[in-house]
N, CA, C and O atoms as a Tripos MOL2 file, in Angstrom:
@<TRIPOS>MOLECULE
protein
  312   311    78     0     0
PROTEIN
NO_CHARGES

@<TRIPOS>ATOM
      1 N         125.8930   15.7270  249.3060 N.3       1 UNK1
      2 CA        125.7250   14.5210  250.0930 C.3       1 UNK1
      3 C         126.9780   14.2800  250.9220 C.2       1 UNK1
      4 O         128.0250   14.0000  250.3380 O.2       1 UNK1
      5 N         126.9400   14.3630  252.1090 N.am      2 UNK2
      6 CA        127.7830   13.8700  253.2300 C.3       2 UNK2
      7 C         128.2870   12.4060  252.9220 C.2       2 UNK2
      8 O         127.5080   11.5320  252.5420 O.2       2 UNK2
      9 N         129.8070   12.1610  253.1300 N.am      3 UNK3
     10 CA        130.1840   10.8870  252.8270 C.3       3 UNK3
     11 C         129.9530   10.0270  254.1460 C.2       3 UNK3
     12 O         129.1650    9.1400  254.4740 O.2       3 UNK3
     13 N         130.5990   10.4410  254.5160 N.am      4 UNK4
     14 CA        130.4910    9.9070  256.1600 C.3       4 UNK4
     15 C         129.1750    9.9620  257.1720 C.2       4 UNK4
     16 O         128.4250   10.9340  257.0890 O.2       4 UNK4
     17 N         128.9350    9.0100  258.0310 N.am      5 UNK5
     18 CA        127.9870    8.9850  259.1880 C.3       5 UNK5
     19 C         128.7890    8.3240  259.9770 C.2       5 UNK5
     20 O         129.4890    7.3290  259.7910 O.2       5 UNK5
     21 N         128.5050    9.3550  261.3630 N.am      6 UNK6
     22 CA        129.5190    8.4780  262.5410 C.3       6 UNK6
     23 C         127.8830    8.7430  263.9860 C.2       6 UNK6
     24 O         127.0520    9.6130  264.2490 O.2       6 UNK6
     25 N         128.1970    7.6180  264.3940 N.am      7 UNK7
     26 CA        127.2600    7.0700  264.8310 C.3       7 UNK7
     27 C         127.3880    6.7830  266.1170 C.2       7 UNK7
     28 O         127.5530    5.6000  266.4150 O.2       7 UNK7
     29 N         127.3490    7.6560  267.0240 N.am      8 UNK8
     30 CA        127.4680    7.4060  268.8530 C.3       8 UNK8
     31 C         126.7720    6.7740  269.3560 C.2       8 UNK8
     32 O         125.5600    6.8230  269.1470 O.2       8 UNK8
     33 N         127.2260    6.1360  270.0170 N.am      9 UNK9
     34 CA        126.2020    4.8730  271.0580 C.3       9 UNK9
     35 C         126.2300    5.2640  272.9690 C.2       9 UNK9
     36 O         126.8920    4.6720  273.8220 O.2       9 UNK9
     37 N         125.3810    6.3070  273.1440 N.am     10 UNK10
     38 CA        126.1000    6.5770  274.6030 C.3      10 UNK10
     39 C         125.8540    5.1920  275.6810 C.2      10 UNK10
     40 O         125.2440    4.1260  275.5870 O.2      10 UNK10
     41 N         126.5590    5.7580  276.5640 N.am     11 UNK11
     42 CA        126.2730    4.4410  278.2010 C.3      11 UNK11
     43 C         124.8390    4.2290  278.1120 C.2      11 UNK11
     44 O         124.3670    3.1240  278.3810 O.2      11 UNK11
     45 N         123.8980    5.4900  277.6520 N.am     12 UNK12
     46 CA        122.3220    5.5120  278.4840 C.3      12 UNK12
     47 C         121.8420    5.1440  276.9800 C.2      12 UNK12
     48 O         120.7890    5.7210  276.7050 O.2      12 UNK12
     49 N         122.2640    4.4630  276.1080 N.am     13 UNK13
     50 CA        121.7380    3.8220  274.4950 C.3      13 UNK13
     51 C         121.0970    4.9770  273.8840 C.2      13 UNK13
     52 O         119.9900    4.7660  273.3880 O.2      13 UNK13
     53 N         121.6350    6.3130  273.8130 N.am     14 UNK14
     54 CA        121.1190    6.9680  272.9040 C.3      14 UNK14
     55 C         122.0690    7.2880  271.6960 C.2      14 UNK14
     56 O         123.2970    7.2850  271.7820 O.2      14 UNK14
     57 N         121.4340    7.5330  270.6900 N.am     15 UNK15
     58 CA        122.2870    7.6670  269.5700 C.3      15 UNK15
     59 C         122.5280    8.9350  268.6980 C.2      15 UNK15
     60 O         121.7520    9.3940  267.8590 O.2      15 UNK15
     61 N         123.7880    9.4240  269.0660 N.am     16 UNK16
     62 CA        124.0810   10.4160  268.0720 C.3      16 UNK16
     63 C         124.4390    9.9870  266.7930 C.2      16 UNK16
     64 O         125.1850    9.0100  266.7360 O.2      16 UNK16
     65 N         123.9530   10.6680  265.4330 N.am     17 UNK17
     66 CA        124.1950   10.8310  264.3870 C.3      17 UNK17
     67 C         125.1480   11.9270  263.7130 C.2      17 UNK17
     68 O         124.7330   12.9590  264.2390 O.2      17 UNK17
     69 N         125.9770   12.2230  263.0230 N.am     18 UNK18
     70 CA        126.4850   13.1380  262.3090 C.3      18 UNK18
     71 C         126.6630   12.6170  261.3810 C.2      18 UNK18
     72 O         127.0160   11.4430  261.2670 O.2      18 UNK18
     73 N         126.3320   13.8270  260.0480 N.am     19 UNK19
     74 CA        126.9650   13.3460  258.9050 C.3      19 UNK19
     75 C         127.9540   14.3650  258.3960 C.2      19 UNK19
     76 O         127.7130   15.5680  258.4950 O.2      19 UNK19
     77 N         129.4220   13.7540  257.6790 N.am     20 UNK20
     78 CA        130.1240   15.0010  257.8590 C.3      20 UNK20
     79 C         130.9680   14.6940  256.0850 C.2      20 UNK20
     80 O         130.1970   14.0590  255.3670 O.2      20 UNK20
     81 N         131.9720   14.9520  255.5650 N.am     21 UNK21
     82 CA        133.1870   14.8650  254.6410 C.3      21 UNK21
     83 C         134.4390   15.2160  255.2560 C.2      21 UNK21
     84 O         135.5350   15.2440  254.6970 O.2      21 UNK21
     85 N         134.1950   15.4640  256.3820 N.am     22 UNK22
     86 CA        135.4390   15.8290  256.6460 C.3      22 UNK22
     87 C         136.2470   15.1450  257.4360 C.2      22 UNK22
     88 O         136.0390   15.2520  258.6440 O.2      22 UNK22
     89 N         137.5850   14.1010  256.8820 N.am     23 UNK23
     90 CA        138.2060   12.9310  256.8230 C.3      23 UNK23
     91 C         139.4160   13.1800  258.1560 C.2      23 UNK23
     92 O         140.0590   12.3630  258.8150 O.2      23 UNK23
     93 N         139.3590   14.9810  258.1840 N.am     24 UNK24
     94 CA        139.9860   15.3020  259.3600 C.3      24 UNK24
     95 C         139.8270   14.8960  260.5990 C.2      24 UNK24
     96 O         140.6350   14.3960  261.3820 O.2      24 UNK24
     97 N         138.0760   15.3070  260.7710 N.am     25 UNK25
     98 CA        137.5910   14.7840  261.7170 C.3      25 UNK25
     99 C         137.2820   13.6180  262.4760 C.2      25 UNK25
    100 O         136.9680   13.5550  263.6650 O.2      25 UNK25
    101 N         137.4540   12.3900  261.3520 N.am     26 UNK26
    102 CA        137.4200   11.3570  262.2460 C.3      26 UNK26
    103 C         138.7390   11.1970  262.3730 C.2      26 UNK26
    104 O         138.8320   11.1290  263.5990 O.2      26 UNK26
    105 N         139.8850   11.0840  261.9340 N.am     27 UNK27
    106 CA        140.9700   11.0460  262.2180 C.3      27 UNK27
    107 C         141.6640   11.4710  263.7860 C.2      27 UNK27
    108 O         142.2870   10.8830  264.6700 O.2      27 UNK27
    109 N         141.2350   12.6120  263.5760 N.am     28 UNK28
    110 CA        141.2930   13.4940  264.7320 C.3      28 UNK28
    111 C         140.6890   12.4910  266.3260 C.2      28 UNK28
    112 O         141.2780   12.0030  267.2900 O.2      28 UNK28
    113 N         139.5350   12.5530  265.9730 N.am     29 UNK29
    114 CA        138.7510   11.6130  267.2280 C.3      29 UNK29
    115 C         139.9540   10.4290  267.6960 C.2      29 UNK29
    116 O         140.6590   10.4410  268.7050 O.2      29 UNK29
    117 N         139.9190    9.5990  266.7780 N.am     30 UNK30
    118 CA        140.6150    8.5110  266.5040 C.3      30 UNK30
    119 C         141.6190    8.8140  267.4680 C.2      30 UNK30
    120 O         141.5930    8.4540  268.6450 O.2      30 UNK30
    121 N         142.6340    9.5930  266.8330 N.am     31 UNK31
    122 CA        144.1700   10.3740  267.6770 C.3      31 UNK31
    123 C         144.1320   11.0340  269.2430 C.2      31 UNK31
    124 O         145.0910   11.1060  270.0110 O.2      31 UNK31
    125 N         142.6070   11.5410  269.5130 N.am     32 UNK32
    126 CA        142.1700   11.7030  270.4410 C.3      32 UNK32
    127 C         141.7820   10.6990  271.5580 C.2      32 UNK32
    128 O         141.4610   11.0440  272.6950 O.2      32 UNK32
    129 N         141.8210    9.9190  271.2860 N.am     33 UNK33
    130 CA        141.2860    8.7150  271.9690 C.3      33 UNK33
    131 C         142.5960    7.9460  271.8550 C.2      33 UNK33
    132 O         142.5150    6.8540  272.4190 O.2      33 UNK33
    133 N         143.5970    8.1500  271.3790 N.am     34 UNK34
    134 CA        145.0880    7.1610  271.3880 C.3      34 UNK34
    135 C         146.6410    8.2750  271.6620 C.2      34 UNK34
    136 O         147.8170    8.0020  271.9020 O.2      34 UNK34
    137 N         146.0790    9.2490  271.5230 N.am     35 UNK35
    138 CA        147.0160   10.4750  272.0320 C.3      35 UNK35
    139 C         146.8430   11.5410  272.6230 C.2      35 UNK35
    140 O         145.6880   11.9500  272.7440 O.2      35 UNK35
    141 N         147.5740   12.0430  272.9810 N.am     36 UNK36
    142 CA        147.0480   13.8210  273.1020 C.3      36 UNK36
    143 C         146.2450   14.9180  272.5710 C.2      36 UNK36
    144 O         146.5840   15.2430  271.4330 O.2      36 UNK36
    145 N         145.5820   15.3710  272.9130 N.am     37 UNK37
    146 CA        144.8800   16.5240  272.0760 C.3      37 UNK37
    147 C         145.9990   17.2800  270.9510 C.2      37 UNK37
    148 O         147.0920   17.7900  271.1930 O.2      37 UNK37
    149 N         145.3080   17.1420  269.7140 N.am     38 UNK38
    150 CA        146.3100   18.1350  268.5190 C.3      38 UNK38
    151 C         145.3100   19.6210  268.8160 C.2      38 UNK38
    152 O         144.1080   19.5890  268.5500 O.2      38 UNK38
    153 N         145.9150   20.7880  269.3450 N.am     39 UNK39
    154 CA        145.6050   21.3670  269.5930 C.3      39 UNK39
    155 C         145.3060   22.4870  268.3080 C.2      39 UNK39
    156 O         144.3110   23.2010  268.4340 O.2      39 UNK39
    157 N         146.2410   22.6540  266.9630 N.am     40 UNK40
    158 CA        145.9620   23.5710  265.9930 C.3      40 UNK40
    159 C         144.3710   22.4670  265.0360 C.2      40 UNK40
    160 O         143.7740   22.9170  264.0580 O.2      40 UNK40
    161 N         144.1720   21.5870  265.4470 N.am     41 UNK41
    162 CA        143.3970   20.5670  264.5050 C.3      41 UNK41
    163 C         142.0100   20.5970  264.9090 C.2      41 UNK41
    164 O         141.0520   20.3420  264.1790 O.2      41 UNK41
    165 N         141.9680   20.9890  266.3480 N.am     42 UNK42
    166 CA        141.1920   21.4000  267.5050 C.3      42 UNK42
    167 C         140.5780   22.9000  266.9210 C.2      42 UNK42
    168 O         139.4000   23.0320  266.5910 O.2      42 UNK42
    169 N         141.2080   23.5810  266.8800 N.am     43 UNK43
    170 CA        140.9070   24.9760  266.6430 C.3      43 UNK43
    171 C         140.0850   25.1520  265.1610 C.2      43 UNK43
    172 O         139.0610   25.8230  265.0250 O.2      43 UNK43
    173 N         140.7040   24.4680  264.1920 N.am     44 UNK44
    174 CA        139.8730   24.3810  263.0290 C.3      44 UNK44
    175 C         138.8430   23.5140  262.6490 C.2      44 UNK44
    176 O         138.5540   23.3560  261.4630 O.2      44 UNK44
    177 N         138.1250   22.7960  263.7890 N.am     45 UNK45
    178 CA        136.5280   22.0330  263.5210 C.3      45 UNK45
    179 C         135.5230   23.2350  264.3340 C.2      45 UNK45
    180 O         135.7470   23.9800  265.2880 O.2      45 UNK45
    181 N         134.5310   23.0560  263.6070 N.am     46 UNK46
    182 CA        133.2960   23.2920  263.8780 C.3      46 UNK46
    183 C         132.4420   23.2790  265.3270 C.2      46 UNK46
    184 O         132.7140   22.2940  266.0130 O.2      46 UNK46
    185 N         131.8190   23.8610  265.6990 N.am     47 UNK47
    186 CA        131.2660   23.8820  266.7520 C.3      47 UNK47
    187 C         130.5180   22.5350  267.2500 C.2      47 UNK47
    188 O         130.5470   22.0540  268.3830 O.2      47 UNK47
    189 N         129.9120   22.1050  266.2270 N.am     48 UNK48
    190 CA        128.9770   20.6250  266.0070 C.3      48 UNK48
    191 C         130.1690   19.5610  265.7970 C.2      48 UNK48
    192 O         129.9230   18.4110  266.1610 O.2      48 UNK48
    193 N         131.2860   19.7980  265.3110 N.am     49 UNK49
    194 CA        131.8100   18.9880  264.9430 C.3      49 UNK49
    195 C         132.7730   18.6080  266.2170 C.2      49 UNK49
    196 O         133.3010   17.4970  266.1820 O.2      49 UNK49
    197 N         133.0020   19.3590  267.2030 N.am     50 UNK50
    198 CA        133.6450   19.9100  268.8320 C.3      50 UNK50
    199 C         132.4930   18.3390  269.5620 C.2      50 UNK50
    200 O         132.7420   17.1910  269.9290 O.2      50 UNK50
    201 N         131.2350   19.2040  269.4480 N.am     51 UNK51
    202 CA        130.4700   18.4790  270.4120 C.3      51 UNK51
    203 C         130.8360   16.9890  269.8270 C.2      51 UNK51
    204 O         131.6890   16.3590  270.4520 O.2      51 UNK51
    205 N         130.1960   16.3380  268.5690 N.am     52 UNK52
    206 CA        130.8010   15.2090  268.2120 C.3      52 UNK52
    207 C         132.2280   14.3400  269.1820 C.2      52 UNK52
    208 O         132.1270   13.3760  269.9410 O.2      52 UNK52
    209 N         133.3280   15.0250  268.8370 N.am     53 UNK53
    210 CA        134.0690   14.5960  269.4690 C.3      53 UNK53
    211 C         133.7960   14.4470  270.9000 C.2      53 UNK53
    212 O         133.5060   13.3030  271.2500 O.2      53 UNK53
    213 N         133.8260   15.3930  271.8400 N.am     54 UNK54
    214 CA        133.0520   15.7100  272.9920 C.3      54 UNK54
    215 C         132.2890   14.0290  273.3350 C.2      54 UNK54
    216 O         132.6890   13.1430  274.0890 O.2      54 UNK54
    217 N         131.0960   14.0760  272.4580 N.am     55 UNK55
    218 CA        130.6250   12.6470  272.9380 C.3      55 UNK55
    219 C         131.4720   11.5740  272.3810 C.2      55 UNK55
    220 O         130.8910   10.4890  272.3790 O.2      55 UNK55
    221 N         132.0980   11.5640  272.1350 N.am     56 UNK56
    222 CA        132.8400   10.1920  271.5080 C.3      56 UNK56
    223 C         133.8080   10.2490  272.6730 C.2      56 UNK56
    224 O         133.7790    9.1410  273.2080 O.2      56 UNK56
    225 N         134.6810   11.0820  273.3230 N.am     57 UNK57
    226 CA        135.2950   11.0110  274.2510 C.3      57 UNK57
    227 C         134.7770   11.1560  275.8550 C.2      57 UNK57
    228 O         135.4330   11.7250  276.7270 O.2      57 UNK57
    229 N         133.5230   10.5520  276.0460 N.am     58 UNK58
    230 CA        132.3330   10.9270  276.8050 C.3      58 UNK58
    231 C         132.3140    9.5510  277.0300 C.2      58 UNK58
    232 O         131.1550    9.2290  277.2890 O.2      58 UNK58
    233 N         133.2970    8.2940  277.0550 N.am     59 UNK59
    234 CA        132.6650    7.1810  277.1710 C.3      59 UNK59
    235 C         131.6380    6.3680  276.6340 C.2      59 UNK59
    236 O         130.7660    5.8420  277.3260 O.2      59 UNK59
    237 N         131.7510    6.2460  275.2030 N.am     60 UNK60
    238 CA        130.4610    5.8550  274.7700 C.3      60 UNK60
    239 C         130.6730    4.6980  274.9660 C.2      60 UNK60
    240 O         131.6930    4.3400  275.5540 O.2      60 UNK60
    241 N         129.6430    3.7340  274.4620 N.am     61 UNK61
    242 CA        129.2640    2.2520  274.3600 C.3      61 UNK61
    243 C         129.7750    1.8110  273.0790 C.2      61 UNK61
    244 O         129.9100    0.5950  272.9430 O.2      61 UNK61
    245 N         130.0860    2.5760  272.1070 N.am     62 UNK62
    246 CA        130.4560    2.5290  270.9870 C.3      62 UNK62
    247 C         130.5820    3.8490  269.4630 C.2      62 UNK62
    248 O         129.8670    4.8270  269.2450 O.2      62 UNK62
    249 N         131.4050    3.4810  268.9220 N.am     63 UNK63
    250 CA        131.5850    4.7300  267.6260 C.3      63 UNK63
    251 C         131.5960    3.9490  266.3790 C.2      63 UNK63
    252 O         132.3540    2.9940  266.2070 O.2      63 UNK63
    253 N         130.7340    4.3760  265.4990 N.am     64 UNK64
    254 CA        130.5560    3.7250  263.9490 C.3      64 UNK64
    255 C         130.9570    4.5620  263.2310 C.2      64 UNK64
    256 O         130.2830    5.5820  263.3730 O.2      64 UNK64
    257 N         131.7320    4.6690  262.5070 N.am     65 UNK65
    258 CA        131.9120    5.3830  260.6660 C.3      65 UNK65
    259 C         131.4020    4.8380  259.8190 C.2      65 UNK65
    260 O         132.1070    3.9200  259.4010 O.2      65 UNK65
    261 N         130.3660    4.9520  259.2580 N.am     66 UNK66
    262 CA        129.8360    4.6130  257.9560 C.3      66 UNK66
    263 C         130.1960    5.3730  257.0470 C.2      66 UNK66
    264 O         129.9270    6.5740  257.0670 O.2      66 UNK66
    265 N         131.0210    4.6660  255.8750 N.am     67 UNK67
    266 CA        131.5060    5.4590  254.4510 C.3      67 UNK67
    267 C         130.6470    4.8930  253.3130 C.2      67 UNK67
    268 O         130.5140    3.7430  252.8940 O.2      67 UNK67
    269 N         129.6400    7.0730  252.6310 N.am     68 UNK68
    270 CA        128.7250    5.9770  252.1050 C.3      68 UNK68
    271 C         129.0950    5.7500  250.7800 C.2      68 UNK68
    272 O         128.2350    5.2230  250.0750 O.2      68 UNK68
    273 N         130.6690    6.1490  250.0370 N.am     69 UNK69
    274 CA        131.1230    5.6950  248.9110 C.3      69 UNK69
    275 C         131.7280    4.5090  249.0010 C.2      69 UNK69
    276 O         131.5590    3.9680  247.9090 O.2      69 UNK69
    277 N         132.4690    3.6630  249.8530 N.am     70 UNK70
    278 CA        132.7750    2.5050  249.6220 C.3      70 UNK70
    279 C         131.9640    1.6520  250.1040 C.2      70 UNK70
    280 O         132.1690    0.4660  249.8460 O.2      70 UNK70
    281 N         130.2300    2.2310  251.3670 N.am     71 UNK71
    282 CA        129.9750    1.0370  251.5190 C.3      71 UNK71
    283 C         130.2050    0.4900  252.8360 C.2      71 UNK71
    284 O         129.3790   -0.2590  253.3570 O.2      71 UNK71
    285 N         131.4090    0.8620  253.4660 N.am     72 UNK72
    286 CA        132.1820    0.0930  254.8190 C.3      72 UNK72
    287 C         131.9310    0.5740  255.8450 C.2      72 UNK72
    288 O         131.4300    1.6980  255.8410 O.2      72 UNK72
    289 N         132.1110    0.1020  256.7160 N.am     73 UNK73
    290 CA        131.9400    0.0950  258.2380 C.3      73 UNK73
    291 C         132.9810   -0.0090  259.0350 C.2      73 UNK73
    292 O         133.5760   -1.0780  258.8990 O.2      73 UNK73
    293 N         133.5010    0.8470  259.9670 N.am     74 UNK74
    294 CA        134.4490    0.9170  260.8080 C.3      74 UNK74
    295 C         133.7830    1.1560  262.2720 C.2      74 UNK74
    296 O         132.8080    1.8870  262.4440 O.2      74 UNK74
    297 N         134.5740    0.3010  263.5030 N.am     75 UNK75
    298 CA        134.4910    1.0670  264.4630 C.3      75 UNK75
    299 C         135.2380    1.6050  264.7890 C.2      75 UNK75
    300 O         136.3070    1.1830  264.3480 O.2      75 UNK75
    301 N         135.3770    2.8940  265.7570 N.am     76 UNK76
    302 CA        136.5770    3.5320  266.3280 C.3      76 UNK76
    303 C         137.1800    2.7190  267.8530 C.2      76 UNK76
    304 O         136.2310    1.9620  268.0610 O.2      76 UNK76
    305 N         137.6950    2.5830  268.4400 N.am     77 UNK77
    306 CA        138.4310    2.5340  269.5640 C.3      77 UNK77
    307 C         137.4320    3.2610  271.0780 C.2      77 UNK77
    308 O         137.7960    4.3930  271.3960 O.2      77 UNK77
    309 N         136.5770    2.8070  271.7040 N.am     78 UNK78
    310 CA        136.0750    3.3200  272.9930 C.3      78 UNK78
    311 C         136.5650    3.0540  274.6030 C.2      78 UNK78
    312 O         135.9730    3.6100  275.5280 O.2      78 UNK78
@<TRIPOS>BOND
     1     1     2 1
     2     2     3 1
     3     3     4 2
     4     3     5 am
     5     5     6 1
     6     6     7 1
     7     7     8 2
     8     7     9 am
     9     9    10 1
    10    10    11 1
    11    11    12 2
    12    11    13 am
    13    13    14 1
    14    14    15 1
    15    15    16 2
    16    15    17 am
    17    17    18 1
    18    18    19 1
    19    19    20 2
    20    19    21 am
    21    21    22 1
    22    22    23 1
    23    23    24 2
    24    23    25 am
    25    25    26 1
    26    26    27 1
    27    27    28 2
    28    27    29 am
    29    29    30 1
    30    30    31 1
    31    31    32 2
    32    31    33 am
    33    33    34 1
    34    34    35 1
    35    35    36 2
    36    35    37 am
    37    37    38 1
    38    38    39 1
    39    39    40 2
    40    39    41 am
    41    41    42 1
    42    42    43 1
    43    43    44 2
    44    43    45 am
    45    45    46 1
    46    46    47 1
    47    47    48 2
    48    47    49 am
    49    49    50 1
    50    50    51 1
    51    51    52 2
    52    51    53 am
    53    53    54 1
    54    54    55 1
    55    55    56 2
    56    55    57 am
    57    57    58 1
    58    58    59 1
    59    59    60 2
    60    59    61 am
    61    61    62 1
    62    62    63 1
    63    63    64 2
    64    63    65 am
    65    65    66 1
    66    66    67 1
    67    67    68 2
    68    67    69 am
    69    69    70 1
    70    70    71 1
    71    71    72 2
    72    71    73 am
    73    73    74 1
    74    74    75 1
    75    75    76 2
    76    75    77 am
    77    77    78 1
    78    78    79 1
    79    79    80 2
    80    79    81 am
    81    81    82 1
    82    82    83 1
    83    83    84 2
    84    83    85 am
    85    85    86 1
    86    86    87 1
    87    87    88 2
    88    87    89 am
    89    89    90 1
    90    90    91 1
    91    91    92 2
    92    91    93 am
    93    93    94 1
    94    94    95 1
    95    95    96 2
    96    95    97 am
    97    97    98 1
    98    98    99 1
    99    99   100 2
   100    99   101 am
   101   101   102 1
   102   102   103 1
   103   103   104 2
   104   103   105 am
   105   105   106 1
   106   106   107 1
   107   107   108 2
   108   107   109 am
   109   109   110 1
   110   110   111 1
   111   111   112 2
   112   111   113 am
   113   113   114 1
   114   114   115 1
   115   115   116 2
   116   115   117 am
   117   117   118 1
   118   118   119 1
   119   119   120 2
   120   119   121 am
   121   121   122 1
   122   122   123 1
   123   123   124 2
   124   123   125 am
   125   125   126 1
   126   126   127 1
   127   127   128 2
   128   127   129 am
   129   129   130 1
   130   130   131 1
   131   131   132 2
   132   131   133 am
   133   133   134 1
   134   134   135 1
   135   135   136 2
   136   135   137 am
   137   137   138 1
   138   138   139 1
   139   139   140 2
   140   139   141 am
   141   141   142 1
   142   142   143 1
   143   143   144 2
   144   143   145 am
   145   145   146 1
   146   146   147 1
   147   147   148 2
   148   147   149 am
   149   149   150 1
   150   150   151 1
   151   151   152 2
   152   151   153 am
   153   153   154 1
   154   154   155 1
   155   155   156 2
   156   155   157 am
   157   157   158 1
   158   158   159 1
   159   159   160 2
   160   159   161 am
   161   161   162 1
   162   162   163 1
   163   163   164 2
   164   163   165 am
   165   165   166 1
   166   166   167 1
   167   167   168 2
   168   167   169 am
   169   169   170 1
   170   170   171 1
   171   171   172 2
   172   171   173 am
   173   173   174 1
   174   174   175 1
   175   175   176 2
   176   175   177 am
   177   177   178 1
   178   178   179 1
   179   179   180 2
   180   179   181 am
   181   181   182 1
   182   182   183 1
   183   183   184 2
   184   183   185 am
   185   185   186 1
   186   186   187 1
   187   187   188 2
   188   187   189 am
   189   189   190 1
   190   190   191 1
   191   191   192 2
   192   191   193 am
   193   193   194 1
   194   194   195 1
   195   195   196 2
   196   195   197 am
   197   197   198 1
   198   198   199 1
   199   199   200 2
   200   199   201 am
   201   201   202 1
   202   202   203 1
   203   203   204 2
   204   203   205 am
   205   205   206 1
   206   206   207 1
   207   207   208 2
   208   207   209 am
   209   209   210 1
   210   210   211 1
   211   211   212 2
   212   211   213 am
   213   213   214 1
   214   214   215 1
   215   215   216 2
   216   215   217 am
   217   217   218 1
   218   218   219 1
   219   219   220 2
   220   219   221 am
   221   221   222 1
   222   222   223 1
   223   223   224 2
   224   223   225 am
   225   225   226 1
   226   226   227 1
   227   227   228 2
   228   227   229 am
   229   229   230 1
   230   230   231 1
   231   231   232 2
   232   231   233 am
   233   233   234 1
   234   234   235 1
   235   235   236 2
   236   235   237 am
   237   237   238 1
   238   238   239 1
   239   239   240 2
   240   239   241 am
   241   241   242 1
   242   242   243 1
   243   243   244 2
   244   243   245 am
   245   245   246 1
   246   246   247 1
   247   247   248 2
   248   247   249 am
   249   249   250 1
   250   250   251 1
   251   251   252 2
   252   251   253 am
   253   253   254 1
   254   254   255 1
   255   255   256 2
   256   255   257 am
   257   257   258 1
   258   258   259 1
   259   259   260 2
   260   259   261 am
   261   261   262 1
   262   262   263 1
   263   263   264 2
   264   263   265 am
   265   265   266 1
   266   266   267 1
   267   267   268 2
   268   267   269 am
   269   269   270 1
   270   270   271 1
   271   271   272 2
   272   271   273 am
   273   273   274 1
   274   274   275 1
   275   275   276 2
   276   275   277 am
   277   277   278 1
   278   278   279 1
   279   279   280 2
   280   279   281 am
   281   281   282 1
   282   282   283 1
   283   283   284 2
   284   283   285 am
   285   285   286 1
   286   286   287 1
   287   287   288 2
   288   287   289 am
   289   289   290 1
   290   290   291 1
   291   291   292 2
   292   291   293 am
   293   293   294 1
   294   294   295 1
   295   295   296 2
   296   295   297 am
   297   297   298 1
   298   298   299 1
   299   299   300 2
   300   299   301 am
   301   301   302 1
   302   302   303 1
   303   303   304 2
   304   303   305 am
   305   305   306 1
   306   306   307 1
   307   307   308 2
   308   307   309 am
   309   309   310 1
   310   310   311 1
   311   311   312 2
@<TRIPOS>SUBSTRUCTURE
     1 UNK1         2 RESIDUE 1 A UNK
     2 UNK2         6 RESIDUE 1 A UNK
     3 UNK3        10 RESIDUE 1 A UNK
     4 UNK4        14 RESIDUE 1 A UNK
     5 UNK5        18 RESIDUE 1 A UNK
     6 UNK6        22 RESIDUE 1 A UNK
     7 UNK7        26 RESIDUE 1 A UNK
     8 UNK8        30 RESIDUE 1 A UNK
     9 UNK9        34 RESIDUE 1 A UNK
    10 UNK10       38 RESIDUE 1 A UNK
    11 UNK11       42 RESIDUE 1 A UNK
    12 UNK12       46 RESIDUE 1 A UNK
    13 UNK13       50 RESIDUE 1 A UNK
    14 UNK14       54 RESIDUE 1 A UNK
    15 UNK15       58 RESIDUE 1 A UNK
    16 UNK16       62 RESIDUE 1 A UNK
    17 UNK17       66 RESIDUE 1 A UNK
    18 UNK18       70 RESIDUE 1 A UNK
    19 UNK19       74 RESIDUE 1 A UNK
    20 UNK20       78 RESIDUE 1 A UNK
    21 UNK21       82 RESIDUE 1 A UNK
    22 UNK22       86 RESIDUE 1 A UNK
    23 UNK23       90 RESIDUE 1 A UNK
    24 UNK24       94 RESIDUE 1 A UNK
    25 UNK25       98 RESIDUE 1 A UNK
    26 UNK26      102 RESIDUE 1 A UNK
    27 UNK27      106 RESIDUE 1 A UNK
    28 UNK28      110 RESIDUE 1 A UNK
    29 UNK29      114 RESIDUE 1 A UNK
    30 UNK30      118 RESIDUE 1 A UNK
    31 UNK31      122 RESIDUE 1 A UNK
    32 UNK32      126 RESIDUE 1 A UNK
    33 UNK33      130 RESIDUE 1 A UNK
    34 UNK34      134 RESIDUE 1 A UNK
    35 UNK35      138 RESIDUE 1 A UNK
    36 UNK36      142 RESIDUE 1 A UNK
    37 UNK37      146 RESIDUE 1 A UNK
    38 UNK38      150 RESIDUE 1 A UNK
    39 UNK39      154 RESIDUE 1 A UNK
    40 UNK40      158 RESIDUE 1 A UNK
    41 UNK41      162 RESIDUE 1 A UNK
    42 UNK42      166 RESIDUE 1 A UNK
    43 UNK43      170 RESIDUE 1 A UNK
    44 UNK44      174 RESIDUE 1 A UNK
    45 UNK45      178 RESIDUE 1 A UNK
    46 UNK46      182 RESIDUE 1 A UNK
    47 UNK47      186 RESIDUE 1 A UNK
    48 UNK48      190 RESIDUE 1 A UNK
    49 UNK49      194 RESIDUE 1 A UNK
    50 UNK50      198 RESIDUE 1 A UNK
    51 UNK51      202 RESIDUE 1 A UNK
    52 UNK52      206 RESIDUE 1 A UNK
    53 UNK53      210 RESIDUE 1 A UNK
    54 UNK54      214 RESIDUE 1 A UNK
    55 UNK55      218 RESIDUE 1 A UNK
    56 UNK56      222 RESIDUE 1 A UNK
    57 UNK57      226 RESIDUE 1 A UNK
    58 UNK58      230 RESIDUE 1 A UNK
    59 UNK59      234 RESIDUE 1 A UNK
    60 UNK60      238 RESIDUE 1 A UNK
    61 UNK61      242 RESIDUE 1 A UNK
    62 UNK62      246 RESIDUE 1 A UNK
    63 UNK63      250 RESIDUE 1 A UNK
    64 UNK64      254 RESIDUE 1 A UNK
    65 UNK65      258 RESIDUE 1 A UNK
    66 UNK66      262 RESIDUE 1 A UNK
    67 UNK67      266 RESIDUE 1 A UNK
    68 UNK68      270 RESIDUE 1 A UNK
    69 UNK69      274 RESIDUE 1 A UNK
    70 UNK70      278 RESIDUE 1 A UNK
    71 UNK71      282 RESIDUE 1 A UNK
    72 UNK72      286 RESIDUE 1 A UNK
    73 UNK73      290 RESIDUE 1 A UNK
    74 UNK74      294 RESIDUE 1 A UNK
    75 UNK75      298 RESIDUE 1 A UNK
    76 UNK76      302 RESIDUE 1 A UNK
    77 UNK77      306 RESIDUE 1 A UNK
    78 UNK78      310 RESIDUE 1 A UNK
C-alpha cells in the first residue's frame, strides 16, 4: 500500500493522481518549485515519477499530498 497520494489540479481542472512512498519525491517537487533543479535527485526518480513532477511544475491550479498513515493533508506551493 502506497503511503502517499499527490493530487494535481491542472489550469484545464483535470486531475492527476499518483500514489507513491517515496518521501524523496515530494520533497524534491517542493525544492523544485522554491529552488533550483537538484540534479543527482533528478536522475534517481522514475520515469512516472519525472512526469509527476513535470505536471506539478506545469502551472497547476493546485498540488495535494495526502498521507494515508497520519491521515493529513498538505498543499504544496503553486
Amino acid at each position: 500500500m502506497s503511503r502517499y497520494t499527490i493530487i494535481i489540479t491542472s489550469k484545464d481542472c483535470r486531475r492527476l493522481h499518483f500514489r507513491t512512498n517515496n518521501e524523496t519525491l515530494i520533497l524534491f517537487m517542493y525544492e523544485c518549485f522554491t529552488r533550483s533543479l537538484n540534479v543527482p535527485v533528478a536522475q534517481s526518480l522514475t520515469l512516472e515519477e519525472m512526469i509527476i513532477v513535470d505536471a506539478y511544475l506545469d502551472d497547476p491550479q493546485c498540488c495535494e499530498i495526502n498521507d494515508s498513515l497520519t491521515n493529513q493533508s498538505l498543499q504544496l506551493p503553486v
